[in-house]
Every structure is written in structure tokens, then in C-alpha cells.
LUMTORGU-483668 format. One record per residue (C-alpha): x, y, z; residue in one letter. Coordinates in steps of 0.5 Angstrom, whole numbers, padded with zeros to 4 digits, always signed. Layout:
N
XYZa...
***
This chain:
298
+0000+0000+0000x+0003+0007-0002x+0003+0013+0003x+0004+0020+0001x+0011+0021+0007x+0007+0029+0008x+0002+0025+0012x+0008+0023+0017x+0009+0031+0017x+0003+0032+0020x+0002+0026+0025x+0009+0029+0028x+0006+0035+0028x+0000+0034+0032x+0004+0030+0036x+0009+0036+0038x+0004+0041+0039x-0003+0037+0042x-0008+0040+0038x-0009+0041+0031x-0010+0048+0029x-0003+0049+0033x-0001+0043+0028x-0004+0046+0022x+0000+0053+0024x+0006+0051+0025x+0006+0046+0018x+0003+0053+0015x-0002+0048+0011x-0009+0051+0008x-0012+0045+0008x-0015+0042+0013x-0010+0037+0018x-0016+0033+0019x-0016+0031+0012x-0009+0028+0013x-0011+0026+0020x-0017+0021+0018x-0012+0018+0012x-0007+0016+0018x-0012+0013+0022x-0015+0008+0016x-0008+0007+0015x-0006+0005+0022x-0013+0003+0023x-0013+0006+0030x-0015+0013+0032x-0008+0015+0035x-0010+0022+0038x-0016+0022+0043x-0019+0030+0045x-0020+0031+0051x-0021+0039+0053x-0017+0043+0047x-0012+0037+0046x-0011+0031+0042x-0008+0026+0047x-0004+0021+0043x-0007+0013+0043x-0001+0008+0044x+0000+0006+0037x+0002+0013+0037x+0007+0012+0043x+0009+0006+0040x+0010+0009+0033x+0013+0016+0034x+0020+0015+0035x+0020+0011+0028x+0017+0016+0024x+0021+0022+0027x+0028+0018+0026x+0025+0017+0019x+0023+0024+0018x+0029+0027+0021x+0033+0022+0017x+0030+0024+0011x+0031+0032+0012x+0039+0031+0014x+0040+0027+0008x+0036+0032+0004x+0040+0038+0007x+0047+0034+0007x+0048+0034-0001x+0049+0041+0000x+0054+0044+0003x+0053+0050+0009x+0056+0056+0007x+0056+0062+0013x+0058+0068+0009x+0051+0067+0004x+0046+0062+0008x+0041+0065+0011x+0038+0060+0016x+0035+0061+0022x+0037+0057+0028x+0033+0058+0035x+0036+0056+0041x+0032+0055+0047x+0037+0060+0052x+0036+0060+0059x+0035+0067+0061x+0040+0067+0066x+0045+0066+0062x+0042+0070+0056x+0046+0076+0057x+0053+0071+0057x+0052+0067+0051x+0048+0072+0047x+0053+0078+0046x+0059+0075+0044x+0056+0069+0039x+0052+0075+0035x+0059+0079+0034x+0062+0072+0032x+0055+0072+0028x+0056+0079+0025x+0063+0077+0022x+0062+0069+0019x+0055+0069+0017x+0052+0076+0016x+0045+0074+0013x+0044+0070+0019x+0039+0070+0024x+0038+0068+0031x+0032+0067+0035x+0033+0066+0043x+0027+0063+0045x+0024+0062+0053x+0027+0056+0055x+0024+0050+0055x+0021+0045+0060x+0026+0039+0062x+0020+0034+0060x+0019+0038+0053x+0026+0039+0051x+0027+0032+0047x+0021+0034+0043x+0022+0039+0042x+0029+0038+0039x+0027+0032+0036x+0021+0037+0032x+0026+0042+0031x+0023+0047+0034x+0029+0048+0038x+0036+0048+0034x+0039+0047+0040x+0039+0048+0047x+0043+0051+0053x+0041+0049+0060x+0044+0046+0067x+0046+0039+0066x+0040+0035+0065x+0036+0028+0066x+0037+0027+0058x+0035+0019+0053x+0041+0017+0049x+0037+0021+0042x+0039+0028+0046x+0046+0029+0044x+0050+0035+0050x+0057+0037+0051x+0059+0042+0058x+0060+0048+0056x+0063+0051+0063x+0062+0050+0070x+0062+0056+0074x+0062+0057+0081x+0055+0061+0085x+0057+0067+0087x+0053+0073+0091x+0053+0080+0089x+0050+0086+0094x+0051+0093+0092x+0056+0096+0095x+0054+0101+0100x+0050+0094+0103x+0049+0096+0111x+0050+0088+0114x+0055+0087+0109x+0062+0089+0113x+0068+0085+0109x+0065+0078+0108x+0058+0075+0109x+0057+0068+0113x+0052+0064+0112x+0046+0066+0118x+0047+0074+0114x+0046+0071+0108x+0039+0067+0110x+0038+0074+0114x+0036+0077+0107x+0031+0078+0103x+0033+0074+0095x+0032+0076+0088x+0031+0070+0084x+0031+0070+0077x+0027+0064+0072x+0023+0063+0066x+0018+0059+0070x+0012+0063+0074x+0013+0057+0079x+0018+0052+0082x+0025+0051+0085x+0031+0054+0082x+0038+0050+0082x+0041+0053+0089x+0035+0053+0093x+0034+0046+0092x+0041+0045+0093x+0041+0049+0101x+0034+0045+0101x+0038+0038+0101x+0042+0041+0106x+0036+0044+0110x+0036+0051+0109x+0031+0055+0107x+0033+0063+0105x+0027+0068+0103x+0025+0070+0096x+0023+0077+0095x+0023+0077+0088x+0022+0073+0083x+0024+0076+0075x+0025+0074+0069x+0032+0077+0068x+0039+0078+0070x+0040+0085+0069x+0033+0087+0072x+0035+0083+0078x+0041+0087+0078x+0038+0094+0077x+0034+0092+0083x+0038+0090+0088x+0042+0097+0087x+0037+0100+0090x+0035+0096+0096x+0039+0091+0102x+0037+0085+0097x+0042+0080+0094x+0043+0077+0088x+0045+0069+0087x+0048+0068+0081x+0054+0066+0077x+0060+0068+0077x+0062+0070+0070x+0055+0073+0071x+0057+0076+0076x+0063+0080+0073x+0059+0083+0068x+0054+0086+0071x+0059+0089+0076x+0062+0092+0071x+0055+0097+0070x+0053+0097+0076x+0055+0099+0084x+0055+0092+0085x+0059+0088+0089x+0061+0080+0089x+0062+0077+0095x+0063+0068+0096x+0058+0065+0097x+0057+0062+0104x+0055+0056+0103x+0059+0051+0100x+0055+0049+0093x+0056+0044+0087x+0058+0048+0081x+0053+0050+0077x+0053+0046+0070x+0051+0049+0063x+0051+0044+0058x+0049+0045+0050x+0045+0040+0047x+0042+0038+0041x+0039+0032+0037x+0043+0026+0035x+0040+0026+0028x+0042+0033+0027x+0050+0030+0030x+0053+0030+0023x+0047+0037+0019x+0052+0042+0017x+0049+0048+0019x+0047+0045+0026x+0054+0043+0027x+0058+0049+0024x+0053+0053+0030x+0054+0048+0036x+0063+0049+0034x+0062+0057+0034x+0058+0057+0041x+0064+0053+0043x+0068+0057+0040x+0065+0062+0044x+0066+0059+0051x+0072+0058+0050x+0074+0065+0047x+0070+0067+0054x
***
């Protein structure tokens, strides 16, 4: 029995997103999605997606089928894309990369100017990081190209490499009227907090580390950025925890101080990742061997 490949395109799609107008936007297909659905449904003689609320719930066939059709898929695609060789200085490829917002303003900067140079036509998009538990289809759909984030749990289809490691610092304005030459442990638990996250709700790496050691601090601020955290605290008695090669930079702008921080906490871990079916594309590979490149540089 022949099948139209397109078909799989769209079962991908509908998997990814959870609903089919989502799907049928991200393919940027006129014609209906159901149409492709009901096809797919007749071939597999099984319902594959189930509604409940807004979304499409995948069957267990869909389960059982998913990581096949997206390896075919994205072999397919690394084949078409391989025949032709990736040339920064003329291509015009987007990339997004899903970015941890505090570590945007580290890696950002110095890629656009290594961007700027080699691949001018280029375009980078920095997306809100992504949820642990979404990374894989997300790298797998190619909505994502790549990602940087802390070390995480990953299945052997996400390929990572350690980008750095850098030690958790603390940072207070400089006229801080408790912070003498140092700070100790019961100060710093003293003081209110800015935490910086994407995510509306949930613990962030250091909090679950003095939690493990059965420490608790006070979070007076939750924000999205790391220069609005710093801009904050230069106006208040609150301090900032964050890393150390963040930390240096944003010094350098603003009346701020770093101080060590006072508890004795695993180093924060930033890893690159992206998927194994992309390991050998040109452009994916060109832009994982410049963000590299730039680490090292830094």
C-alpha cells in the first residue's frame, strides 16, 4: 500500500503541538489537517489521537510509532540537507536555541558578534527555555535547534557537551548596610532574595541544593532577567545569587559587589544540546562548533 510521506509530516505535527490547528499552523498548511488525520487513521486502523478538552491525547499506537516516524523523518530531512554544503557567508538559515534566561545575556552577546562576522545573513532567535520534560520533542520536531541549560536527565536521542562550569556567587550593592568585608551563612539567610526564572512556579537549582542541606532562604522577588534582578538590588538591601561569569559582567555596569558565596554548593553546570539526528547536519553542527568556539573564547 503506497502512502503520501506528507501524511507523517502531519502525524509529527499533531504529536508535537497536541492539537491540530496548533499543527496546522506550524506546518503552514491551508488545507485541513483533518483530512490527513482521517487517511492516517484508516492506514493504522486506529484512532491515534483522542480529544480531551482542547487537546489530542496520543493512543498507544501513536506511543509505539512516534520515535520511527520521527527518525525517518528527520533522516530524510539530514539527507536532503547534506547533499548541499553549508555556507555561512551567503545562507540565510534561521536557528533558534532555547536559552536559559539567565545565562542570555553571557552567550548572546559575544555569538551575535562571531555571527556578525562569519554568517551576516544569518538570523538567531532566542526562545524561552524550555520545560525539562519538552526538550526531547522539541529538539526531535525542530522547533528548537539547539538548546543551553544545567545538566539535565536526557534519553540517548539528545546529544549535550559541557559548555562550562561555573561557581555560584553572590552579588549586593556596595554600600549594603549588614555586609561588612564578608558574608556568613546566617547573614545571607537573613536577607530577602532575587530569584531569576522563565517559569512562573518552581525551585531553582540553588534552592534545592540548601534545601538538601536543610536550608531555606526568602524570595522577595521572582523575575524573568538577570539585569532587572541586578538593577533591583541596587536600590535595596536584597542580594542576588547567581554565577560567577554573570556576575563579573554585570559588576562592571552596575554599583554592585561580589561576594563568595557562603555555603559550600555543587557548581552550576551549563551543557549545549541538540539532537542525534542532527550530530553530522552542516548548519547545526557549524552553529553547536561556534557556540563552542565562543566559550571557549570567554
Amino acid at each position: 500500500m503506497k502512502i503520501d510521506l506528507n501524511l507523517f509530516v502531519v502525524f509529527e505535527a499533531i504529536y508535537c503541538e497536541g492539537n491540530i490547528t496548533k499543527a496546522a499552523s506550524a506546518l503552514n498548511l491551508s488545507q485541513p489537517v483533518s483530512h490527513s488525520l482521517s487517511k492516517l487513521r484508516d492506514y493504522f486502523d486506529d484512532p491515534l489521537f483522542v480529544r480531551q478538552g482542547n487537546e489530542m491525547r496520543p493512543s498507544a499506537v501513536a506511543n509505539n510509532v512516534i520515535t520511527e516516524v520521527r527518525e525517518a523523518l528527520r533522516q530524510l530531512q539530514v539527507c536532503l540537507v547534506q547533499s548541499k554544503q553549508f555556507e555561512p557567508l551567503t545562507s540565510r538559515k534561521h536557528f533558534t536555541i532555547s536559552l536559559h534566561a539567565a545565562l542570555e545575556a553571557s552567550y548572546l552577546p559575544p555569538l551575535m558578534q562571531m555571527i556578525n562576522r562569519a554568517a551576516p545573513l544569518v538570523n538567531i532567535q532566542s526562545s524561552r527555555r524550555v520545560n525539562r520534560n519538552e526538550l526531547e520533542n522539541k529538539l526531535a520536531s525542530g522547533d528548537i535547534d539547539l538548546a543551553i541549560d544545567a545538566l539535565l536527565p536526557v534519553s540517548d536521542n539528545i546529544l549535550h557537551t559541557q559548555l562550562e562550569k561555573s561557581k555560584l556567587v553572590v552579588v549586593a550593592r556596595k554600600d549594603h548596610p549588614d555586609i561588612n568585608s564578608a558574608l556568613d551563612l546566617e547573614l545571607y539567610l537573613a536577607q530577602d532574595h532575587v530569584l531569576v526564572s522563565s517559569r512562573s512556579v518552581g525551585t531553582s537549582i540553588e534552592d534545592f541544593e540548601l534545601a538538601r542541606l536543610g536550608l531555606h532562604r526568602k524570595i522577595g522577588l521572582r523575575c524573568q532577567h538577570t539585569f532587572s534582578a541586578c538593577s533591583v538590588i541596587t536600590g535595596n538591601n536584597m542580594l542576588l545569587t547567581t554565577t560567577e561569569t554573570t556576575a563579573k559582567m554585570y559588576t562592571e555596569l552596575l554599583n554592585l559587589n561580589i561576594y563568595p558565596l557562603p555555603v559550600d554548593l555543587p557548581e552550576l553546570d551549563v551543557h549545549l544540546y541538540w539532537h542525534r539526528n542532527l550530530d553530522f547536519e552542516p548548519a547545526n553542527k557549524w552553529l553547536r562548533n561556534k557556540l563552542i568556539q565562543t566559550t571557549t573564547d570567554l
